[in-house]
PyMOL Python script that loads the backbone (N, CA, C, O; Angstrom):
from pymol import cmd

cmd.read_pdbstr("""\
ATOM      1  N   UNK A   1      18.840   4.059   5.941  1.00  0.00           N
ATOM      2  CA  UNK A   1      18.943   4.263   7.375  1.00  0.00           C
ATOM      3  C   UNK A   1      20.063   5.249   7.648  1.00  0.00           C
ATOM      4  O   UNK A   1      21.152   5.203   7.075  1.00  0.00           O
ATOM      5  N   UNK A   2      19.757   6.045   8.462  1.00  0.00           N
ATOM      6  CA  UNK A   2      21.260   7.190   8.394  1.00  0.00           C
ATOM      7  C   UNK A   2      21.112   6.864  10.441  1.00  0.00           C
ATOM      8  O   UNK A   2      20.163   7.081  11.194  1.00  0.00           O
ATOM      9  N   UNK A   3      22.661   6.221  10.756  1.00  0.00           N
ATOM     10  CA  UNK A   3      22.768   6.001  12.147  1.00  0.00           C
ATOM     11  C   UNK A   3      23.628   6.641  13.111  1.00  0.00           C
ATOM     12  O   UNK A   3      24.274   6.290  14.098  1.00  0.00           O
ATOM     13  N   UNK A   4      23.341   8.018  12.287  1.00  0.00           N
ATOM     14  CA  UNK A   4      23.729   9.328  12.865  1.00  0.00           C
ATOM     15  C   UNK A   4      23.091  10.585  12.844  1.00  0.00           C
ATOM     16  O   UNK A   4      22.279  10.829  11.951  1.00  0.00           O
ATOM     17  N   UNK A   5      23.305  11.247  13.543  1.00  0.00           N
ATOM     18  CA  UNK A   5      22.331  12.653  13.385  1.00  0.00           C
ATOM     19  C   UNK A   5      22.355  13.483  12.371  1.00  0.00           C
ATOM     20  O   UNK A   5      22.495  14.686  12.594  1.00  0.00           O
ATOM     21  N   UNK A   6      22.220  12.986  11.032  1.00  0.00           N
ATOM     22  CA  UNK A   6      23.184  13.906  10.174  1.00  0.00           C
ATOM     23  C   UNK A   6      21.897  14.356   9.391  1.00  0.00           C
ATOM     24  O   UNK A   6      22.111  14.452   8.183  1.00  0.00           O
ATOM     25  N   UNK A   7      20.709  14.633   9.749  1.00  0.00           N
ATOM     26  CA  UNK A   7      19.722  15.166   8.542  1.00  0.00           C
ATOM     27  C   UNK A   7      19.610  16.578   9.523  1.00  0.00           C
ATOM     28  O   UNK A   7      19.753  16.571  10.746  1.00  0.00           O
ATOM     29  N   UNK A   8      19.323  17.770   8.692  1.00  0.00           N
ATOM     30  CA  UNK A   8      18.880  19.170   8.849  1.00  0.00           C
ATOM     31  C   UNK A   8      17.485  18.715   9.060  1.00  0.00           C
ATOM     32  O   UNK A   8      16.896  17.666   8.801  1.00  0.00           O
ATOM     33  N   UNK A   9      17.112  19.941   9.665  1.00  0.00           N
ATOM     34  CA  UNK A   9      15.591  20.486  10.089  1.00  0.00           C
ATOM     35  C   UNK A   9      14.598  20.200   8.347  1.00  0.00           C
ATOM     36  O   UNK A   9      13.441  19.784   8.294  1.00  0.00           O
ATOM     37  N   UNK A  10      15.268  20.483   7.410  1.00  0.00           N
ATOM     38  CA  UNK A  10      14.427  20.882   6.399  1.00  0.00           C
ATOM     39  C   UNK A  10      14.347  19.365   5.281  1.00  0.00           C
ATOM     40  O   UNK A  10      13.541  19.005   4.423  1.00  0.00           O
ATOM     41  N   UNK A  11      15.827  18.685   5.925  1.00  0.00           N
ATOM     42  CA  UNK A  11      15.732  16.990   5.736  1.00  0.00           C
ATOM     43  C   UNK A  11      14.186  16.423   5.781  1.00  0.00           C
ATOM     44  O   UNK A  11      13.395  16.071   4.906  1.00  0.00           O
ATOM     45  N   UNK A  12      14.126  16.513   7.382  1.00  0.00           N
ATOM     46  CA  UNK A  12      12.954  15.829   8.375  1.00  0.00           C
ATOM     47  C   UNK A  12      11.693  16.379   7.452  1.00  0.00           C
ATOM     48  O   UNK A  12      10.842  15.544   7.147  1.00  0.00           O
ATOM     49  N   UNK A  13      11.544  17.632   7.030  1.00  0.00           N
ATOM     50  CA  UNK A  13      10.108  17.748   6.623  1.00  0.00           C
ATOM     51  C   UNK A  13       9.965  18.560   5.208  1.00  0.00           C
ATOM     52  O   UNK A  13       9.669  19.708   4.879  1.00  0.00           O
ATOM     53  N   UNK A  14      10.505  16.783   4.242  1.00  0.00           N
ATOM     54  CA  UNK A  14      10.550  17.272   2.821  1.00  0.00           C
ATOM     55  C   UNK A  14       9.162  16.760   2.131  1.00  0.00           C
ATOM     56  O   UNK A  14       8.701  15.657   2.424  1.00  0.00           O
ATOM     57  N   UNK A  15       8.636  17.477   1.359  1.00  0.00           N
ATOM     58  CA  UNK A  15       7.324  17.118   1.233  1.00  0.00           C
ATOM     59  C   UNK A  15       7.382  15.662   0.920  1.00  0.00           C
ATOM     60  O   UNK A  15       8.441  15.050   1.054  1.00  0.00           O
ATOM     61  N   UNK A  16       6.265  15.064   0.498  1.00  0.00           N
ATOM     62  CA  UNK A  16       6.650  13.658   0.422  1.00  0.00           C
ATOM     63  C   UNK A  16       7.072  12.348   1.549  1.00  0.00           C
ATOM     64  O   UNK A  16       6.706  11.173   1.557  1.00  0.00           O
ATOM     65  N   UNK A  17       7.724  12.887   2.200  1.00  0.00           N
ATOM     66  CA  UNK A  17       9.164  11.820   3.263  1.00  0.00           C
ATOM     67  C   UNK A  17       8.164  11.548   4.525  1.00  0.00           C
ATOM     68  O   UNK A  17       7.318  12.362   4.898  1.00  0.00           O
ATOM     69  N   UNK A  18       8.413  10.186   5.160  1.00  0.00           N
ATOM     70  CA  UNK A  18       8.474  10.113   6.350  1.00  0.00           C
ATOM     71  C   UNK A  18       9.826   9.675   7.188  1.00  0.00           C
ATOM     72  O   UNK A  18      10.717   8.885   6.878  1.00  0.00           O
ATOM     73  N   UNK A  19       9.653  10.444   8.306  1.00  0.00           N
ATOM     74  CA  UNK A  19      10.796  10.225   8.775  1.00  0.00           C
ATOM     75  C   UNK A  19      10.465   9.732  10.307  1.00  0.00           C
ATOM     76  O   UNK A  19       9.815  10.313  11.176  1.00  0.00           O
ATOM     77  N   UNK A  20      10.980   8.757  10.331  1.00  0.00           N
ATOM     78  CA  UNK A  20      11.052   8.359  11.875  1.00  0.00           C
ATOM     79  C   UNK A  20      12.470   8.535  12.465  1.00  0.00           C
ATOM     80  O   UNK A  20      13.456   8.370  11.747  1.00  0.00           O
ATOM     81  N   UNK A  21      12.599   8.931  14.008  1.00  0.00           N
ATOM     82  CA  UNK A  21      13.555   9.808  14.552  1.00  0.00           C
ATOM     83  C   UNK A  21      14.247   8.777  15.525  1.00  0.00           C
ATOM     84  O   UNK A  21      13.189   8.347  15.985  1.00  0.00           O
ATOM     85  N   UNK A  22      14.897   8.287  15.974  1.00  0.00           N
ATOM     86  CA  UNK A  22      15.172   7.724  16.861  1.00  0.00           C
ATOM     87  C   UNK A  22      15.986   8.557  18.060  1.00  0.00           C
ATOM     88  O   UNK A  22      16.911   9.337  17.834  1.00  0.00           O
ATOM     89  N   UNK A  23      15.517   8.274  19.222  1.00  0.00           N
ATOM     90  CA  UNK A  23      15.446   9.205  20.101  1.00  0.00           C
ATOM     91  C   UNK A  23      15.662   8.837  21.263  1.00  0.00           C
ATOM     92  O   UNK A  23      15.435   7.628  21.315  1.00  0.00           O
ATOM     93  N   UNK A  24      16.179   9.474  22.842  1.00  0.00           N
ATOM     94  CA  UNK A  24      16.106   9.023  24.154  1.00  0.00           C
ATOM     95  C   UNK A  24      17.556   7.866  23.895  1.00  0.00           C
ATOM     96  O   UNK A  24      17.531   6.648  24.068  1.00  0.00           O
ATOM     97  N   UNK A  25      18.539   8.564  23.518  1.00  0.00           N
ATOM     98  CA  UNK A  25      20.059   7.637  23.442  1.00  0.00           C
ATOM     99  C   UNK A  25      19.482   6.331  22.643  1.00  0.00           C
ATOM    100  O   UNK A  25      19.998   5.290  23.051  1.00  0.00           O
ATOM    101  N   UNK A  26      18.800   6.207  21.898  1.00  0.00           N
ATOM    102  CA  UNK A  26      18.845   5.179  20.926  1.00  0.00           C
ATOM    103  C   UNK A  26      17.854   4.181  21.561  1.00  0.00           C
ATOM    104  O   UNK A  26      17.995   2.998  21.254  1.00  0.00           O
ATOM    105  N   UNK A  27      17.010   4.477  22.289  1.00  0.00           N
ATOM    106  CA  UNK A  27      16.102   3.897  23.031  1.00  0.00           C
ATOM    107  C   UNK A  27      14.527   3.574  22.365  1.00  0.00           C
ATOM    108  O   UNK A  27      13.833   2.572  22.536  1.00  0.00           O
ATOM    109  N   UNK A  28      14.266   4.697  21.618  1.00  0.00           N
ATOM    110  CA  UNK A  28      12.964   5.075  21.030  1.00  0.00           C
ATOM    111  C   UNK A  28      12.871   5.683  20.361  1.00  0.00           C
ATOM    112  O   UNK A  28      13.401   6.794  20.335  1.00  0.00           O
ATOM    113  N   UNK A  29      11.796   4.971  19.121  1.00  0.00           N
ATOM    114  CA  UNK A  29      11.201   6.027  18.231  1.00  0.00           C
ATOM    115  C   UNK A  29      10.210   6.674  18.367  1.00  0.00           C
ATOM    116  O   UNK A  29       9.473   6.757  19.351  1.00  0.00           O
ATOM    117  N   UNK A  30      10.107   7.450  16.809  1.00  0.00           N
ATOM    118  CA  UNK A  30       8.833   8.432  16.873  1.00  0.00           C
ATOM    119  C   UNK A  30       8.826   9.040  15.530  1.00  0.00           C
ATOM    120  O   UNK A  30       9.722   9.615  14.912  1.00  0.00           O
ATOM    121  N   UNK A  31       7.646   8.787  15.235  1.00  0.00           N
ATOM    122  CA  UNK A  31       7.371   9.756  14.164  1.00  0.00           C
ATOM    123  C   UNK A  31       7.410  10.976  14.038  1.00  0.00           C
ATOM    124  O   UNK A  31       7.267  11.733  14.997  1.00  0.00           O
ATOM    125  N   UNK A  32       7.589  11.328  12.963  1.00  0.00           N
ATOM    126  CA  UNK A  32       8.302  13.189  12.833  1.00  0.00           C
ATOM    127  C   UNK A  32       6.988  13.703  12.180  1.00  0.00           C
ATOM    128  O   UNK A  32       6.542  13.135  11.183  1.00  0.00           O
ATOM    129  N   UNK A  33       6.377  14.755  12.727  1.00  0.00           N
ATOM    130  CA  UNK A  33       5.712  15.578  11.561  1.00  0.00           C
ATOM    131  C   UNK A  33       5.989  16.683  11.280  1.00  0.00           C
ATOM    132  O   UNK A  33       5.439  17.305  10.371  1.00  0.00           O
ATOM    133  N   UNK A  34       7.182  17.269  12.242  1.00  0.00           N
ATOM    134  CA  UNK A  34       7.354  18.708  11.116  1.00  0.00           C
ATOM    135  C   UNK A  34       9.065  18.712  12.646  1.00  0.00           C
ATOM    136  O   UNK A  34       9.425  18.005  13.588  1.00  0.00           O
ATOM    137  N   UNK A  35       9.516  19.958  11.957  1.00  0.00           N
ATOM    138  CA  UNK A  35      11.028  20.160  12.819  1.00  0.00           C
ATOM    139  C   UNK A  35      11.323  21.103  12.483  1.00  0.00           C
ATOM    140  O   UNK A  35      11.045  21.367  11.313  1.00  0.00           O
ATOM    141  N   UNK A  36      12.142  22.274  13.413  1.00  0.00           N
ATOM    142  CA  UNK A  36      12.829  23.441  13.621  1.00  0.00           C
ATOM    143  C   UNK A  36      14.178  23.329  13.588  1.00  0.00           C
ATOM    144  O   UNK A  36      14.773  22.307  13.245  1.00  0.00           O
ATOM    145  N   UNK A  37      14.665  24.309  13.922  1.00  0.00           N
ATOM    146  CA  UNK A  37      16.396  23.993  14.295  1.00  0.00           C
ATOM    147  C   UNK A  37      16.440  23.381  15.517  1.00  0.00           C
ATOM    148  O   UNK A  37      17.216  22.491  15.864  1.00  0.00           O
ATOM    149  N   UNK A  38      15.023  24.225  16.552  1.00  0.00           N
ATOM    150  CA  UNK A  38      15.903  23.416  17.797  1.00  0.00           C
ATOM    151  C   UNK A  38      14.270  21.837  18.204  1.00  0.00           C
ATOM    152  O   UNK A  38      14.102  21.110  19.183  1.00  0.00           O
ATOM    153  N   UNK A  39      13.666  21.947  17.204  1.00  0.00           N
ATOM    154  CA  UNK A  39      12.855  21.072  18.339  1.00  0.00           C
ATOM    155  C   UNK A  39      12.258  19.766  16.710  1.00  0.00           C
ATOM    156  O   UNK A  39      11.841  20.121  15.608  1.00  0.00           O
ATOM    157  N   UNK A  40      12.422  18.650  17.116  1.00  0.00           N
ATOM    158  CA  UNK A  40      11.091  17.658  16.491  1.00  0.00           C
ATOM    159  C   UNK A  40      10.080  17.384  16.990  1.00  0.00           C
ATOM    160  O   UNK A  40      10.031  16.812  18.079  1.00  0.00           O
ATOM    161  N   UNK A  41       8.628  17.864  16.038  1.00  0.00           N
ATOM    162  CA  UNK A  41       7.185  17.860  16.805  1.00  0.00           C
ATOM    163  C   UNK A  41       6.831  16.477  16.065  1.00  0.00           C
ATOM    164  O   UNK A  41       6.969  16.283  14.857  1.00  0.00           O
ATOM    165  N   UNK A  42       6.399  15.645  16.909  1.00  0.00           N
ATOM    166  CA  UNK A  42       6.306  14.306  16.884  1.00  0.00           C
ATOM    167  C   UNK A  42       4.942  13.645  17.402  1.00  0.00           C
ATOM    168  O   UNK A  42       4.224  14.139  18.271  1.00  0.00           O
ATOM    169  N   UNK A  43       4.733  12.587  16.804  1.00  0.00           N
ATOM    170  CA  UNK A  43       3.518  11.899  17.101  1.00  0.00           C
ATOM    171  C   UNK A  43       4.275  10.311  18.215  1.00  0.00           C
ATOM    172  O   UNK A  43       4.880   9.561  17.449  1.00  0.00           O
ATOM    173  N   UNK A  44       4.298   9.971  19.188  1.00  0.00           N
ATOM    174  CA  UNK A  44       4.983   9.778  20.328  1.00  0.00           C
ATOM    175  C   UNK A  44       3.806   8.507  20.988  1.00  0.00           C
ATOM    176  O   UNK A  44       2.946   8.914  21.769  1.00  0.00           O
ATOM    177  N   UNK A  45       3.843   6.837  20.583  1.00  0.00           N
ATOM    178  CA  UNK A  45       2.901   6.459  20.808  1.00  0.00           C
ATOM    179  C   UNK A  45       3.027   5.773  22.114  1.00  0.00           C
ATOM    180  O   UNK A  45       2.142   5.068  22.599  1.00  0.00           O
ATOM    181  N   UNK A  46       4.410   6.066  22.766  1.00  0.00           N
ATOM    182  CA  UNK A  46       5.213   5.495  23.558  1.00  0.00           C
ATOM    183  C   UNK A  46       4.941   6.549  25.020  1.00  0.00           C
ATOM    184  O   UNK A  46       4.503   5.800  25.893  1.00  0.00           O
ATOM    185  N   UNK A  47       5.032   7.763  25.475  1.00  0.00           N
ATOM    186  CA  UNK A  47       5.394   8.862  26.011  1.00  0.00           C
ATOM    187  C   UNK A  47       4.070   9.996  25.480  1.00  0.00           C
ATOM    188  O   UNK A  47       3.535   9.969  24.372  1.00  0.00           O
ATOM    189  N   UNK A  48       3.803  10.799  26.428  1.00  0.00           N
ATOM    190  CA  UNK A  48       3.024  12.018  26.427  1.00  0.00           C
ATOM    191  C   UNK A  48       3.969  13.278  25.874  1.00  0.00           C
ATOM    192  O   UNK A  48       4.048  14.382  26.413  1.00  0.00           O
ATOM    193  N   UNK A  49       4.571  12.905  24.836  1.00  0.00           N
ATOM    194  CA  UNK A  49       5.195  14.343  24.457  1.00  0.00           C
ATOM    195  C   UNK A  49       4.834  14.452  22.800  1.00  0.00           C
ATOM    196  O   UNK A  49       4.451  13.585  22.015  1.00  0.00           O
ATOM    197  N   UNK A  50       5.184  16.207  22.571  1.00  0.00           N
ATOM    198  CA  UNK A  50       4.790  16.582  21.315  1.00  0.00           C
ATOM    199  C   UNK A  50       6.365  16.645  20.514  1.00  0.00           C
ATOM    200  O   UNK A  50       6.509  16.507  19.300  1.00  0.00           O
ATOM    201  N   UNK A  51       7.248  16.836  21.299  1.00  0.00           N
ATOM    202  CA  UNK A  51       8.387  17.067  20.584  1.00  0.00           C
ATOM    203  C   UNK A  51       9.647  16.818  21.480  1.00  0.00           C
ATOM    204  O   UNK A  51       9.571  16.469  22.658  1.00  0.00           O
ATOM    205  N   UNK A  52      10.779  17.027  20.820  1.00  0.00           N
ATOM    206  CA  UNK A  52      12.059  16.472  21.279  1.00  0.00           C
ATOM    207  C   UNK A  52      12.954  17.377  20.468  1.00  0.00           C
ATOM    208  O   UNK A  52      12.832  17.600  19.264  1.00  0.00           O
ATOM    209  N   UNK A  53      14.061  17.975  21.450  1.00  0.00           N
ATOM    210  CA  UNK A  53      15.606  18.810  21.090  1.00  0.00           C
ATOM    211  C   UNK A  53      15.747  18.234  20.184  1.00  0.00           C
ATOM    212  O   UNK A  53      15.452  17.044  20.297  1.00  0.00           O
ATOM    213  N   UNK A  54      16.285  18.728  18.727  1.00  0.00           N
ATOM    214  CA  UNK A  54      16.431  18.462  17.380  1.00  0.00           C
ATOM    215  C   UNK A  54      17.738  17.781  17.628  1.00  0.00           C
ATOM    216  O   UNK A  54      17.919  16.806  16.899  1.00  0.00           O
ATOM    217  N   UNK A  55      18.814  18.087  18.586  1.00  0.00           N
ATOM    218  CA  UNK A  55      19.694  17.445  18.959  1.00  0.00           C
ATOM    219  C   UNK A  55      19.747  16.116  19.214  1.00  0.00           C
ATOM    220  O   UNK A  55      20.556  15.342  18.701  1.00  0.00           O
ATOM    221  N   UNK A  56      18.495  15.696  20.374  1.00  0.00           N
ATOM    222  CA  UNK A  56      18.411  14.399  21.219  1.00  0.00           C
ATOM    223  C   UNK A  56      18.527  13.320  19.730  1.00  0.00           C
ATOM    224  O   UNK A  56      19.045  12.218  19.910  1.00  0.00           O
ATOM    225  N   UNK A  57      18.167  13.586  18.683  1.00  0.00           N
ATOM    226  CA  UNK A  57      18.054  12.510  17.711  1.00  0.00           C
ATOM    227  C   UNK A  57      19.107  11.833  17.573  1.00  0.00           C
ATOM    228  O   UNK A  57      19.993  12.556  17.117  1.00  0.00           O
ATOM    229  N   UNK A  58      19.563  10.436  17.802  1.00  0.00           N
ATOM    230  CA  UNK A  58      20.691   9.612  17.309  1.00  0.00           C
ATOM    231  C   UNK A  58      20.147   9.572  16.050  1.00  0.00           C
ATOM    232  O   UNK A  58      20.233  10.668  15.495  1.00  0.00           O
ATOM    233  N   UNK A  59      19.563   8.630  15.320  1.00  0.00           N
ATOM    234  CA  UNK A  59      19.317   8.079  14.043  1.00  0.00           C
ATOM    235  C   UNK A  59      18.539   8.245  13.616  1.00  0.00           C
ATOM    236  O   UNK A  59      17.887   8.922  14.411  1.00  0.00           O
ATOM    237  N   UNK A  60      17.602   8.003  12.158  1.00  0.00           N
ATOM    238  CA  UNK A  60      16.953   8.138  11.550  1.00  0.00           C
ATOM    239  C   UNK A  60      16.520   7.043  10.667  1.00  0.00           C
ATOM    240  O   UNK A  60      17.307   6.279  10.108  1.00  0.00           O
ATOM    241  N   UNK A  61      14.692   6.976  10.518  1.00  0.00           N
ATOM    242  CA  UNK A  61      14.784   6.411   9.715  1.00  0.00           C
ATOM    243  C   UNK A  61      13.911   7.196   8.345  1.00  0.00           C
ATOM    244  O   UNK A  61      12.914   7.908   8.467  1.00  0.00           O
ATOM    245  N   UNK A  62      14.529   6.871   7.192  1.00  0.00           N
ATOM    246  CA  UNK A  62      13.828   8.182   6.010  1.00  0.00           C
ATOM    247  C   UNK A  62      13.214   7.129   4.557  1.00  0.00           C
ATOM    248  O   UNK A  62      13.796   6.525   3.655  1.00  0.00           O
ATOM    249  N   UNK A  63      11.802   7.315   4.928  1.00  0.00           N
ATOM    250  CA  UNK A  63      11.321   6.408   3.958  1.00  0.00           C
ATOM    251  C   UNK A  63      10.380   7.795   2.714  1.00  0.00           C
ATOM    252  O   UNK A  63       9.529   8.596   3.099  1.00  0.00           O
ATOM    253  N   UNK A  64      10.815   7.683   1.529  1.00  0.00           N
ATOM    254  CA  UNK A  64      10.566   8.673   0.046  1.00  0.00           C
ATOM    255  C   UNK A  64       9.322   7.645  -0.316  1.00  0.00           C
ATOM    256  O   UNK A  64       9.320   6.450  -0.612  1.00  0.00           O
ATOM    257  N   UNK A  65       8.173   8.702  -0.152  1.00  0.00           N
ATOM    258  CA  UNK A  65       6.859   7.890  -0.938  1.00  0.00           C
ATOM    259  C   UNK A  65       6.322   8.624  -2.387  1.00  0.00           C
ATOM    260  O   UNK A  65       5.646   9.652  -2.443  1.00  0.00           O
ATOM    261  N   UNK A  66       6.774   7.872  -3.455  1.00  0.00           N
ATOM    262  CA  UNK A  66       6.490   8.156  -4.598  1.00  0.00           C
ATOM    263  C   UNK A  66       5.167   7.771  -4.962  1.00  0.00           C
ATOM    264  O   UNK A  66       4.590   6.719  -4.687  1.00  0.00           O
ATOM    265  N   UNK A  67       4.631   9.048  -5.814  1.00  0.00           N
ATOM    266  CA  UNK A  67       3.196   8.628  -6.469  1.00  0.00           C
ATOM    267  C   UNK A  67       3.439   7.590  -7.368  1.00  0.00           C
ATOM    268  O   UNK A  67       4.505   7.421  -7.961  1.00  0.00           O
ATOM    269  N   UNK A  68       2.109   6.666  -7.494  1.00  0.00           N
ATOM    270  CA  UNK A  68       2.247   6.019  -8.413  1.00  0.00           C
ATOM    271  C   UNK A  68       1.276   6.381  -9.679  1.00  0.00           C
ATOM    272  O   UNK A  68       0.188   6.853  -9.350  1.00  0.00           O
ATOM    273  N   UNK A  69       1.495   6.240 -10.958  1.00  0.00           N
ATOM    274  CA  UNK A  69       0.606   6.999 -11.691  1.00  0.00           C
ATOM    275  C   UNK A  69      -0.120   5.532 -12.699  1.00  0.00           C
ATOM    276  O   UNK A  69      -1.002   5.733 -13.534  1.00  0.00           O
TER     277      UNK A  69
END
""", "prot")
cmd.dss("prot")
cmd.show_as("cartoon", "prot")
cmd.util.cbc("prot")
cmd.orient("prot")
C-alpha cells in the first residue's frame, strides 16, 4: 500500500501491475488503466469520468500479477 502520492506516471502503467488510485481527498477509488504526467485515465464505477489530475491521487493501491507457469 503506498499512502502517499509517491508513484510516477510510468509506476501506474508497468506492464503486468494493477493499480488502484485513491482519489477525491481520500474519498474514492478507481482503477488505473494507463497515466501521463498530468492526467490518470481510469475506469470510475462510482462517477462519469475517464480520468483524474495525476496530482489529485492521495494513495495507492499496487497489486504485481505474476504468471504462473
Amino acid at each position: 500500500m503506498h499512502a502517499a502520492a509517491d508513484l510516477s506516471p510510468g509506476d501506474v502503467h508497468a506492464p503486468g501491475r494493477i493499480v488502484i488510485a485513491n482519489v477525491d481527498d481520500g474519498g474514492h477509488f478507481v482503477l488505473t488503466l494507463d497515466a501521463d504526467d498530468d492526467f490518470i485515465y481510469v475506469r470510475d464505477s462510482g462517477f462519469d469520468r475517464e480520468a483524474y489530475n495525476f496530482t489529485s491521487a492521495v494513495g495507492w493501491r499496487v497489486f504485481d500479477v505474476l504468471a504462473v507457469e
